[in-house]
N, C-alpha and C positions, 0 to 999 in steps of 0.2 A: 663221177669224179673220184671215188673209191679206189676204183681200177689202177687209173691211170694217177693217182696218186701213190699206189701199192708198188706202182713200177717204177717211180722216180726216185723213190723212199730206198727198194732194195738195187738201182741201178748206181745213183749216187752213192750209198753208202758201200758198195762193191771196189767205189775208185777211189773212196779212201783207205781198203783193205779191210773191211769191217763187212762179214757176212752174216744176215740176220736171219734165225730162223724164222721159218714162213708165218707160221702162227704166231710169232711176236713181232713181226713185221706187222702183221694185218692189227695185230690189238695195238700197235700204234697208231695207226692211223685212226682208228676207233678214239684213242684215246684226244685225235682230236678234231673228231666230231665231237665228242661231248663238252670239251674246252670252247669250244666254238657257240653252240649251244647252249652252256652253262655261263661265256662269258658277254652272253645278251643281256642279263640281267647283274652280275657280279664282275668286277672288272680286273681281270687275269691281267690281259698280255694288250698290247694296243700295236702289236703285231698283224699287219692284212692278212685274211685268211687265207689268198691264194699265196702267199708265201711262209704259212706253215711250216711246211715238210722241208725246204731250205731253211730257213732265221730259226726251228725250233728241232726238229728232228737232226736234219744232216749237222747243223753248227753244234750243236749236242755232242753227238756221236764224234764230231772231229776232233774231239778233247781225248779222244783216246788215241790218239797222234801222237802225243807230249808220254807215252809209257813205254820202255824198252819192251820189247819181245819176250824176254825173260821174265816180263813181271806181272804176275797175274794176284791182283789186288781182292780179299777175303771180304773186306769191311773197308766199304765208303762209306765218303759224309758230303752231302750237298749241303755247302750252305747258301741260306738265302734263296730256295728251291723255287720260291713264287708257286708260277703255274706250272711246276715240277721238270724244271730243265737247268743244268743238262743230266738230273738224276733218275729220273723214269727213262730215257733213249739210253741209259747207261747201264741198267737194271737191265732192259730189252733184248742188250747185245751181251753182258754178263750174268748167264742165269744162274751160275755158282757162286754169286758176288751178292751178299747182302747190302742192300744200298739205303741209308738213314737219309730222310729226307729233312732235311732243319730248314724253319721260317718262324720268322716270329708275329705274325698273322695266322692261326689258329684256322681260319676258312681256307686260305691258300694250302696250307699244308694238308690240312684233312681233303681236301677235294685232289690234292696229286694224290695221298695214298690212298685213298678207296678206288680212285678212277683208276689208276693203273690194277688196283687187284681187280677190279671189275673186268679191266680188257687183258685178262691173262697173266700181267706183268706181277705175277706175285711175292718176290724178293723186296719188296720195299717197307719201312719202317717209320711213319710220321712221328718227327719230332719238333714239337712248340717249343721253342726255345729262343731267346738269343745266343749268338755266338760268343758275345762276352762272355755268358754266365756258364759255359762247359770249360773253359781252361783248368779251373779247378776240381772240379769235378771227376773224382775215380774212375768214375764207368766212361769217361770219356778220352778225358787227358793221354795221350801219346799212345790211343787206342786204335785210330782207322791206318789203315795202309794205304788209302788212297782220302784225300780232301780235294775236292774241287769245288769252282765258282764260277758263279758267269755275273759278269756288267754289276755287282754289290757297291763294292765300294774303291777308292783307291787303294793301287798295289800297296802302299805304303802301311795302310791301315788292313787290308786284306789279310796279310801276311803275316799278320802280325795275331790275328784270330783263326789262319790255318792251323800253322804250325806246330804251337801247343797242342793240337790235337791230333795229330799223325806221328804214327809210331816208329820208333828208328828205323831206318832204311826205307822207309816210306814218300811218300811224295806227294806234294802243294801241288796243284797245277789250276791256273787261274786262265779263263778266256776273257781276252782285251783286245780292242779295237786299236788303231792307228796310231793312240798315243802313247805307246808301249813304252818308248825309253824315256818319255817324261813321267811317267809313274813308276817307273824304278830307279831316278835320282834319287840318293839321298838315302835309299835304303837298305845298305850295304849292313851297316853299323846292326842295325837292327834282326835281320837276319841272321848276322854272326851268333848274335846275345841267345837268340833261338835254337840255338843249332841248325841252322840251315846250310847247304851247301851255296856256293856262286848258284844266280838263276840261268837258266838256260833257257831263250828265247826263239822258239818255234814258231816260223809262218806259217800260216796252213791259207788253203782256197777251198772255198766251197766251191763242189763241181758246177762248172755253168755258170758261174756267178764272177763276179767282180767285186764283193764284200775281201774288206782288205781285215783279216784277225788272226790275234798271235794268243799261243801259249806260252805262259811264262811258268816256267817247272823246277822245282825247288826241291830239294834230295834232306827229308832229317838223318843229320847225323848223330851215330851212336854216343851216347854218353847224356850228363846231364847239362 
């Protein structure tokens, strides 16, 4: 299953333009065998296992869709990492990218950063946290160039605990399923207050699939 998991892993992620190296390809899939096994007893993801490597690796990875060409991000922040997605497949594919992992379940967080340093993926940083309690906070506030999420909470409330934390000229980019523009009603006002730019709403496909998911990507602008 490894194999031919290894080959779906760097084939799909080929055709969203994202080339992974071999050895960080292969500690992904590693990394979920051990999720797999580790969520027999503790309960991660309630994701089927044959669908893996699409719902957690490739949908992961397709967040890097939502990033211009030009922008190659120093310092992420996953919030709400869980069982470390999409901040470990993100790590994976940027190995010059320090990637901070935020949850605020202490077992979920520590089991993505050790598992990934385990399977190779060594740029990752566990952080216990809520995301409330960083907006003020020095070491964090208007610090990462790149914030992402997956499935947390709604855009309206999302965004509102990205933001504060990506550094001007930086960028929110949030993965949402179908009901894209009913969770950015309403949150024009609130954005503004942030410094955020208009959001920009990317469809993306997961190769092979028929899973229907957008990135919504939010620009902080300079000033206070």
């Amino acid at each position: 299953m490894t194999n031919t998991e290894l080959e779906r892993l760097t084939s799909k992620a080929s055709e969203l333009g994202v080339q992974l190296n071999p050895e960080r390809a292969a500690g992904l899939i590693r990394y979920l065998e051990i999720l797999d096994e580790t969520n027999r007893s503790f309960n991660l993801t309630r994701i089927p296992r044959e669908d893996y490597v699409d719902l957690h690796l490739i949908d992961s990875l397709a967040t890097l869709k939502g990033l211009p060409d030009s922008f190659t991000p120093k310092r992420i922040l996953d919030i709400g990492t869980g069982a470390g997605f999409p901040g470990v497949p993100l790590a994976a594919a940027l190995p010059d990218s320090k990637v901070t992992l935020l949850d605020s379940t202490l077992k979920k967080v520590r089991f993505a950063a050790e598992t990934a340093a385990a399977c190779g993926i060594t740029n990752c940083i566990q952080l216990h946290a809520r995301a409330e309690a960083l907006a003020n906070d020095p070491n964090h506030r208007s610090r990462y160039d790149l914030v992402v999420s997956r499935a947390v909470a709604a855009f309206g409330t999302l965004v509102q605990l990205m933001l504060p934390l990506v550094a001007p000229g930086g960028l929110a980019v949030a993965l949402k399923g179908a009901k894209v523009q009913e969770e950015l009603a309403g949150t024009a006002s609130a954005i503004r207050k942030l410094r955020g730019s208009e959001p920009e709403v990317i469809p993306i496909t997961i190769p092979g699939s028929d899973v229907e998911r957008y990135l919504i990507v939010v620009r902080r602008l300079s000033g206070r």
